[in-house]
N, C-alpha and C positions, 0 to 999 in steps of 0.2 A: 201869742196865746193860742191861738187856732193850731197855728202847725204843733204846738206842745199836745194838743189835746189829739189831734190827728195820729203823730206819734204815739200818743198812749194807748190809742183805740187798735191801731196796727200791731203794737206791740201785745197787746191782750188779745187781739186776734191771734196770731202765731203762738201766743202761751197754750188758749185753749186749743188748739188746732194738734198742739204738740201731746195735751195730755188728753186728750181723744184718744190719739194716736198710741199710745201708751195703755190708754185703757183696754182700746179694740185690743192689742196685742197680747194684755196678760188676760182677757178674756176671750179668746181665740184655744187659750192651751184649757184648762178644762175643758172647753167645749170639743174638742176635740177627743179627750180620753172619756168624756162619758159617749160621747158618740160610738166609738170604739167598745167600750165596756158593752153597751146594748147592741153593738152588731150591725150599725148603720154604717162605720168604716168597715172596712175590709180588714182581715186578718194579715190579707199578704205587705198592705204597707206597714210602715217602716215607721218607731214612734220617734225617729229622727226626723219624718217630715212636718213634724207640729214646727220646727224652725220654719224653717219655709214659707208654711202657713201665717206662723204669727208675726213674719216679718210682713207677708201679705195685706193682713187683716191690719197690721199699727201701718201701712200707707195709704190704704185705704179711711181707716180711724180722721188720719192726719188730712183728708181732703176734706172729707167729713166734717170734723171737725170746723173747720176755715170756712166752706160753706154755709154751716149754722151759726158762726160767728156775724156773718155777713145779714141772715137772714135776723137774727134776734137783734143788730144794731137798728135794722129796718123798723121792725115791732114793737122792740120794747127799752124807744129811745124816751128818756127823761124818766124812765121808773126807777125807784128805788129795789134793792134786791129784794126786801122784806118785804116790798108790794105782791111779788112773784110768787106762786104759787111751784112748789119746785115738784109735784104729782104732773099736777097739767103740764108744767113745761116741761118736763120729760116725757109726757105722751106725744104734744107736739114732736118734741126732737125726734120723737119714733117714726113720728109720720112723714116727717120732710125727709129722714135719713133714708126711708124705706121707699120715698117717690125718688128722691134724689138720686139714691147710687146706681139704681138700673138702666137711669137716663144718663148719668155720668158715663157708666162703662159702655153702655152702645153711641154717644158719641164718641168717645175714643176709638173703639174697634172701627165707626167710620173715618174719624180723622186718618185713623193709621191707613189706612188705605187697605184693609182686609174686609170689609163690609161691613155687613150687620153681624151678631153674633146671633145664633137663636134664641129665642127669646126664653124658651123653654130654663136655658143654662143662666140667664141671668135673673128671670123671676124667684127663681128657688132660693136667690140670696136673700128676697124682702122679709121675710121672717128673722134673719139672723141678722140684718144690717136694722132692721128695727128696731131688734130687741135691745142689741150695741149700742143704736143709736141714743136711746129713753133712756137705758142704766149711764150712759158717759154724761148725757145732757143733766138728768135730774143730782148725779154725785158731783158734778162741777157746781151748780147749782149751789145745792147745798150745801155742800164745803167753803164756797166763797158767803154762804149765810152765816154759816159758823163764825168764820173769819172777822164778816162784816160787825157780827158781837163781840168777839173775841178783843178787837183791836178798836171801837167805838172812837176813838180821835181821831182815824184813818180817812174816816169817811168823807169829811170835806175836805177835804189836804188835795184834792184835785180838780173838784168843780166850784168855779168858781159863784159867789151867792148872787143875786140879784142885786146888792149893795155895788160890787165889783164892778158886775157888768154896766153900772149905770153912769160909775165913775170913767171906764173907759171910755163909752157915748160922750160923754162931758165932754172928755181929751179931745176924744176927735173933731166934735164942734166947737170947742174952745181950745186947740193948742196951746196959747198963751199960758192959758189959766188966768184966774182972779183972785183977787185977794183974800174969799172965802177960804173958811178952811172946811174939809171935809170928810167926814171921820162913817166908817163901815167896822163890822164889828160883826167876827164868826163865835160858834162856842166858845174857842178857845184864845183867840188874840182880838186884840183894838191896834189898831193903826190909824196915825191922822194923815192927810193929803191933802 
């Protein structure tokens, strides 16, 4: 049961990590042509390098991503989606994304063994890795709130109720079992044991 629920949390780690990553990248290409449009990019490049780019911005998305994954199992373990406020946890996501990535890329640039980068080059991201950060975090959010209405039987189809959990305690200090029967009971099923 644990390793199921392990799996499951890994696995919805690596989902969101994935559509982060998807998100940063198809918002990387506007942002790029209205930068462009106003005259912050330069004329002489090339609007072939938004590939580049948004190949850059969805791996960076994707670390992104998996580290806020890690950081909301920490905070916002036992709450329900509807509890969540999906304004604040998007301003959150903005802020952890905008400490995080600068600290992310100059420890790489030390691991790699080329130093520190200036600092100058990586602060200028915290504004764009921010703002990435709060639109991916609060549209994941909310779409899995959608979701969570949308699909209302889904909901406890993986955590198991207090009933469950109390039956397993039982097993493990009575292996044998007893002659009792004992009966738990979600919205949608009864089962006896």
């Amino acid at each position: 049961m644990a390793l199921q629920r392990t799996f499951r949390r890994l696995r919805g780690a690596i989902r969101n990590a994935l559509v982060w990553g998807v998100c940063w990248s198809a918002l990387s290409i506007p942002m790029y042509a209205i930068l462009r449009i106003i005259g912050m990019v330069s004329d002489t490049m090339s609007w072939l390098n938004i590939i580049p780019l948004a190949v850059r911005f969805g791996v960076v998305g994707t670390i992104a991503g998996a580290a806020f994954s890690v950081a909301i199992s920490v905070f916002y373990r036992g709450r329900q989606l509807s509890q969540i406020s999906w304004v604040r946890f998007g301003i959150a996501a903005g802020v952890v994304t905008a400490l995080f990535i600068p600290v992310f890329l100059q420890t790489m640039n030390a691991l790699s063994g080329s130093g520190l980068a200036p600092w100058g080059d990586i602060l200028d991201d915290v504004p764009t890795t921010g703002l990435f950060g709060a639109i991916a975090a609060a549209s994941s959010l909310r779409l899995a709130q959608f979701a969570d209405k949308a699909f209302p039987e889904r909901q406890d189809q993986f955590e198991p109720s207090g009933a469950m959990e109390r039956l397993i305690e039982r097993n493990l200090n009575d292996p044998l079992g007893s002659a009792e029967e004992w009966e738990y009971s979600t919205t949608h099923r009864t089962a006896q044991y």
